[in-house]
C-alpha positions in Angstrom: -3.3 6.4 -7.5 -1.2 6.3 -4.7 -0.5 3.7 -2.7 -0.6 5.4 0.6 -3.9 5.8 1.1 -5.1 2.0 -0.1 -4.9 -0.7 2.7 -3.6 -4.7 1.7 -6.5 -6.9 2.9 -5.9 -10.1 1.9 -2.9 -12.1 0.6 -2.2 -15.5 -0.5 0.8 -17.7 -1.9 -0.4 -18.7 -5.3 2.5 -21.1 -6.4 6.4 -20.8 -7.2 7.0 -17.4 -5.9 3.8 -15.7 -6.5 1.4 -14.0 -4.1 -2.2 -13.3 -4.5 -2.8 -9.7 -3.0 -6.4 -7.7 -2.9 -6.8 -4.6 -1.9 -9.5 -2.1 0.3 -10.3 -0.5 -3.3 -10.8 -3.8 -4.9 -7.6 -3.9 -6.8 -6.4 -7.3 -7.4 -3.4 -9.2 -8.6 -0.8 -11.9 -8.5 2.7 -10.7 -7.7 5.5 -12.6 -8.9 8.9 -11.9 -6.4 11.3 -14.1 -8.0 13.5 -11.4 -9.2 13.8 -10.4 -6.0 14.8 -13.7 -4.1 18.8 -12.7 -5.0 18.7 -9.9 -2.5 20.6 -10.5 1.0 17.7 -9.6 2.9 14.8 -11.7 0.6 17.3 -14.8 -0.4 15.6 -17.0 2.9 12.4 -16.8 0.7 13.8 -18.9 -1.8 12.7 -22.1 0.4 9.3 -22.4 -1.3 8.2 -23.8 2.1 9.0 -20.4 3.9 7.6 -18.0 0.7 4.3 -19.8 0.9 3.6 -18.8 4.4 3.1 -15.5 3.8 0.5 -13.0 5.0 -0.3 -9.5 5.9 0.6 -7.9 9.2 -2.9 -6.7 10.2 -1.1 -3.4 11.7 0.6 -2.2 9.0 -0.5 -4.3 6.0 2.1 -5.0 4.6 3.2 -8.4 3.1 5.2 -10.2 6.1 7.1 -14.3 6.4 8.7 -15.8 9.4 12.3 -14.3 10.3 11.4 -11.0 10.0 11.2 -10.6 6.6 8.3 -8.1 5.0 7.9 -6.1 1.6 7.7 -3.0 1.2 4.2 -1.9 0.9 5.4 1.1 -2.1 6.8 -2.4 -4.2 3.8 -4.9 -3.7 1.5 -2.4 -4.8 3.9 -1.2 -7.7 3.9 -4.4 -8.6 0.2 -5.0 -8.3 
């Protein structure tokens, strides 16, 4: 399956530094990114208060936070 051609519909912050994600082709899951938080461009997600307000960007669904910050739509649905 290949990601390209799946949309990210829905996403929610789940708790610690997990996200919630569902998918146009009903694929669902709950991403943990706290291996990820040591990165220069993802450590501002380690404030809990700042991960939990994520969402999709309804243009190009991809997981986005405040500052600028998104995922890369290939890894979230890797991970999913």
């Amino acid at each position: 399956m290949d990601w390209i051609d799946i949309d990210l519909q829905e996403a929610s912050y789940v708790g610690d530094y997990r996200v919630h994600v569902r998918y146009d082709n009903a694929l669902e899951a709950d991403i943990d990114f706290s291996d990820m938080l040591n990165h220069p461009f993802f450590r501002p997600l380690k404030d809990q208060k700042l991960f939990s307000q994520v969402q999709v960007n309804p243009q190009v669904r991809v997981l986005e936070w405040p500052g600028n910050i998104d995922m890369a739509p290939e890894i979230t649905f890797e991970r999913a």
